[in-house]
Each structure stands twice: as structure tokens, then as C-alpha cells.
C-alpha positions as CSV (number, residue, x, y, z in Angstrom):
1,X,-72.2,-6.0,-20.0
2,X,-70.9,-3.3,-17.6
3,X,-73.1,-0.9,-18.3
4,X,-75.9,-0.1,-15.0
5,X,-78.4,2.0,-14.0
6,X,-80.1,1.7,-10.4
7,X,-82.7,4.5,-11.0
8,X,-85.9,5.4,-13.7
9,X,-84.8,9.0,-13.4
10,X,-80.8,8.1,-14.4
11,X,-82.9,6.3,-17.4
12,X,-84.9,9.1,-18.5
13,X,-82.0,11.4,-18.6
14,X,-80.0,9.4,-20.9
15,X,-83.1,8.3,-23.0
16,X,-83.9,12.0,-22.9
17,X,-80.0,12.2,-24.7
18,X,-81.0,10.1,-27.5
19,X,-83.4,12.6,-28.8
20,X,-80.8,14.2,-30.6
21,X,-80.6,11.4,-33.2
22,X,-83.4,13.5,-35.8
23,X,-86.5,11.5,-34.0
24,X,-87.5,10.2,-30.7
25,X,-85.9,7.1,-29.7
26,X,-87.6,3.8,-29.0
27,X,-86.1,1.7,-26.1
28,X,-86.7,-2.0,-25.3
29,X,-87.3,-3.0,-22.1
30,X,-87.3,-6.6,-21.4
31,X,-86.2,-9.5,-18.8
32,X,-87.9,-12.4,-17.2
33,X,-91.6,-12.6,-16.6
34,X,-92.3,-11.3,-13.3
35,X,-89.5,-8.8,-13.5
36,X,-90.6,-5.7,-13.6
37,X,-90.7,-4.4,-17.0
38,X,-94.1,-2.7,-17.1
39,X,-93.1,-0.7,-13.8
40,X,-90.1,0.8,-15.1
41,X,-91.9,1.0,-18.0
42,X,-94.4,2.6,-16.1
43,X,-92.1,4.8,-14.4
44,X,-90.3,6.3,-17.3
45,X,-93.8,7.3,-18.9
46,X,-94.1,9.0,-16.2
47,X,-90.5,11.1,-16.2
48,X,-90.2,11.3,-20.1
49,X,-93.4,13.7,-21.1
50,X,-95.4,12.7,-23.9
51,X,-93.9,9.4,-24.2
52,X,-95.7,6.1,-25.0
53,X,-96.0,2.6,-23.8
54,X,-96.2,-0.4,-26.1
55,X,-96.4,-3.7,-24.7
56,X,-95.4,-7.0,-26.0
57,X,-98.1,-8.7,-24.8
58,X,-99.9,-6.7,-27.1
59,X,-98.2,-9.3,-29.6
60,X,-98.5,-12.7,-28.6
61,X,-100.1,-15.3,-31.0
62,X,-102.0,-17.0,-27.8
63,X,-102.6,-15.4,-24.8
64,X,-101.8,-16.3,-22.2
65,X,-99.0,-18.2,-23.9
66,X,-98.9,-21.5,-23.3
67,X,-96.4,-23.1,-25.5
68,X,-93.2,-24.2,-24.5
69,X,-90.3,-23.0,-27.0
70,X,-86.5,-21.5,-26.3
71,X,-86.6,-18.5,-28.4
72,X,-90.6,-17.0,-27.0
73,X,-92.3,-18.2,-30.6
74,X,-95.5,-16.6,-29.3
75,X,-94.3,-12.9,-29.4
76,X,-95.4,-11.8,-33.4
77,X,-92.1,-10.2,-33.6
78,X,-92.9,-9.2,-37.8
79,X,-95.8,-7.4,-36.6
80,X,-94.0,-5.7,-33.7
81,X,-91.6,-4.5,-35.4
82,X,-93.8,-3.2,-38.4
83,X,-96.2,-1.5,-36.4
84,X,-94.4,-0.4,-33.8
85,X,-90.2,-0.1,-34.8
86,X,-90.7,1.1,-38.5
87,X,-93.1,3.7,-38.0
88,X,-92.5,7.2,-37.6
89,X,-92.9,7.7,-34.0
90,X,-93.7,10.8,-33.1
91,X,-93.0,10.7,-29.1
92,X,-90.8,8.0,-27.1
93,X,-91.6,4.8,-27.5
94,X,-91.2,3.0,-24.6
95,X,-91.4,-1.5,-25.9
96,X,-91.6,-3.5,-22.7
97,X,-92.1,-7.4,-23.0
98,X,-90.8,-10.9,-23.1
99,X,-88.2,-12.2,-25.8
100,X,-87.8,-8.7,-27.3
101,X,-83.7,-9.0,-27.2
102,X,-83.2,-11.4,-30.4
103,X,-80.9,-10.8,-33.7
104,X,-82.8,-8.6,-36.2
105,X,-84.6,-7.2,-33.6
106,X,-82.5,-6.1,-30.5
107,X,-80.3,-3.7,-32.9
108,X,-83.4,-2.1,-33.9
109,X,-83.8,-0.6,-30.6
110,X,-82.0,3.1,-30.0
111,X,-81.5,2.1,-26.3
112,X,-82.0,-1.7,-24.8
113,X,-82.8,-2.3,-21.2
114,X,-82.5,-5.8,-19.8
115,X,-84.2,-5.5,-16.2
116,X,-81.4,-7.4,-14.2
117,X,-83.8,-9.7,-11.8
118,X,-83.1,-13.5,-11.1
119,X,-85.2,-15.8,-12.6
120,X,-86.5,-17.3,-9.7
121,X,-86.9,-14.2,-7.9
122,X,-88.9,-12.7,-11.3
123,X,-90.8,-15.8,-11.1
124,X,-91.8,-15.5,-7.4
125,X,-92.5,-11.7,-8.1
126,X,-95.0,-12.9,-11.3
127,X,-96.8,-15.6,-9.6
128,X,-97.5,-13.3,-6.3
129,X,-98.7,-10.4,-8.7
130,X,-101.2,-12.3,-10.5
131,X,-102.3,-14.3,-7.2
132,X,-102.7,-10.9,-5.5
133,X,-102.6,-7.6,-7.8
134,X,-104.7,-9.8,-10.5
135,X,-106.6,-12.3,-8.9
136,X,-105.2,-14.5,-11.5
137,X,-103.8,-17.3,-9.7
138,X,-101.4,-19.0,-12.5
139,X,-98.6,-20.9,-10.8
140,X,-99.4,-24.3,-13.5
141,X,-98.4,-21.6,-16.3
142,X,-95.7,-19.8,-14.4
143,X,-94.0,-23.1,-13.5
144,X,-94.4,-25.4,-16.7
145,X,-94.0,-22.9,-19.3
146,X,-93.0,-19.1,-18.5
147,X,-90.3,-20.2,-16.0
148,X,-88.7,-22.8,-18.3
149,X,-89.2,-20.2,-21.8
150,X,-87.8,-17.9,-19.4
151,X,-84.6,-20.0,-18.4
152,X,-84.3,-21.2,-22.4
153,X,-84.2,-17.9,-23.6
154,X,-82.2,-16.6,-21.8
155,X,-79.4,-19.5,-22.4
156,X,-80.3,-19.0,-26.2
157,X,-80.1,-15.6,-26.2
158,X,-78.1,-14.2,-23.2
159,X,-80.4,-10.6,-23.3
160,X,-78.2,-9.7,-20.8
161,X,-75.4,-9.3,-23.3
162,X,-77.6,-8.0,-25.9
163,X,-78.7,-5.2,-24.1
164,X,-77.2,-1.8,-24.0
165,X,-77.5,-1.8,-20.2
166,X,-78.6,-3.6,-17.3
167,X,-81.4,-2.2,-15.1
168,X,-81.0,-3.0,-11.5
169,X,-83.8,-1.3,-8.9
170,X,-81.7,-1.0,-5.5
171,X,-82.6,-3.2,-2.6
């Protein structure tokens, strides 16, 4: 992957260039739990008029997940993809979420964004946001499930790779 963009506006423009393709395009915006996928998600709303927001967490099986697996079994990828990547979208569709960046489903994206955040960093990031944004403290689930799904899937699956580009918000 060599691809990088630093900046939601240096997004928006190229997502904006995909519109060309006879509908609006759907990206996928993934990475680690704690990342920042819902920001930038957040952020490109914002930039790309009219554009919508679907997120992944709309599709877990349990919620909060708290089953261990390497591939992120608790994302209802069939029903993601049905409601959301086989319809005819009428706007952007902007997918952020966990374990979105696996065969059958990555290449189903028009544009895939893999927000380039270490794990543990992500992790510290996602356990002070639900301590403090939330007033969720969850640093049991963080720790001995999303952390280690985290680390497996991404050995798995290298979403790195998978993704058209690598999103890396500057320092």
C-alpha cells in the first residue's frame, strides 16, 4: 500500500471523483477500534453534501461484542452488504466499522479507507473515549476481546493491504 492521504478534505475530493462512475460511490472506512473511523467519517459528511453515514456497529450480532474470534464474526456482514452495498444509493455512502475489509466484501467498496493508527495507540484512544466522551468505562472488553480481535484481524486480514488507501491524520 503506497497510497496516503493526511487530510478529510484530500478525501472528499477524490470521493467526490468517483461520482462519475453512473451512481454515488460507497467508501469503507475501517481500522482498529479506537481509531478514528467515525471522525473521519464524521468529517467527510460534513465536506461531501448530502452524503450518508452507516455504521457497522449498526451490524453486530451482540453488542457490545464480546466474543473473541480472528475474522470479527460479530459484524452481520450478509445483512450489511444487502441493506446497505446492494441498494441503490441515492447520495454517498459513507460505511465506517470494524472488520469491514474481508474477501467478498472489501471489493465491493468504490473506495476503501484503512485509518492508519497503531493498535495500541487505537486502543488507548478507545478506552479514554468511552471512560471520558462516554462514561462507559470498558477497559475488561477493550483489553480481552477488542484489542486481541483487533491484533487477529488484522494478521488474518492485513486491511492495510486491502485498502485502496491509507488514512493518516497528521501529528
Amino acid at each position: 500500500m503506497s497510497t496516503h492521504l493526511e487530510s478529510p478534505q484530500a478525501l472528499a475530493t477524490l470521493t467526490r471523483s468517483l461520482h462519475t462512475a453512473g451512481r454515488p460511490p460507497v467508501v469503507g472506512i475501517s481500522g482498529f477500534g479506537g481509531a478514528g473511523k467515525s471522525t473521519l467519517a464524521a468529517e467527510l459528511q460534513e465536506l461531501l453534501e448530502g452524503s450518508v453515514v452507516v455504521s457497522s456497529d449498526d451490524y453486530l450480532l451482540e453488542r457490545p461484542p464480546t466474543t473473541r474470534s480472528d475474522d470479527w464474526a460479530v459484524v452481520d456482514r450478509v445483512r450489511l452488504a444487502r441493506d446497505v452495498l446492494d441498494g441503490d444509493q441515492q447520495a454517498v455512502v459513507l460505511v465506517e466499522g470494524i472488520g469491514l475489509f474481508v474477501p467478498g466484501l472489501v471489493e465491493r467498496f468504490d473506495l476503501s479507507v484503512w485509518v492508519d493508527v497503531d493498535l495500541d495507540r487505537a486502543t488507548e484512544q478507545g478506552i479514554w473515549r468511552d471512560t471520558h466522551v462516554w462514561n462507559n468505562p470498558q477497559e475488561e472488553l477493550w483489553q480481552g476481546v477488542w484489542r486481541p480481535n483487533d491484533a487477529d484481524f488484522f494478521a488474518r486480514f492485513r486491511p492495510d493491504l486491502a485498502a485502496d488507501l491509507l488514512y493518516r491524520r497528521p501529528a
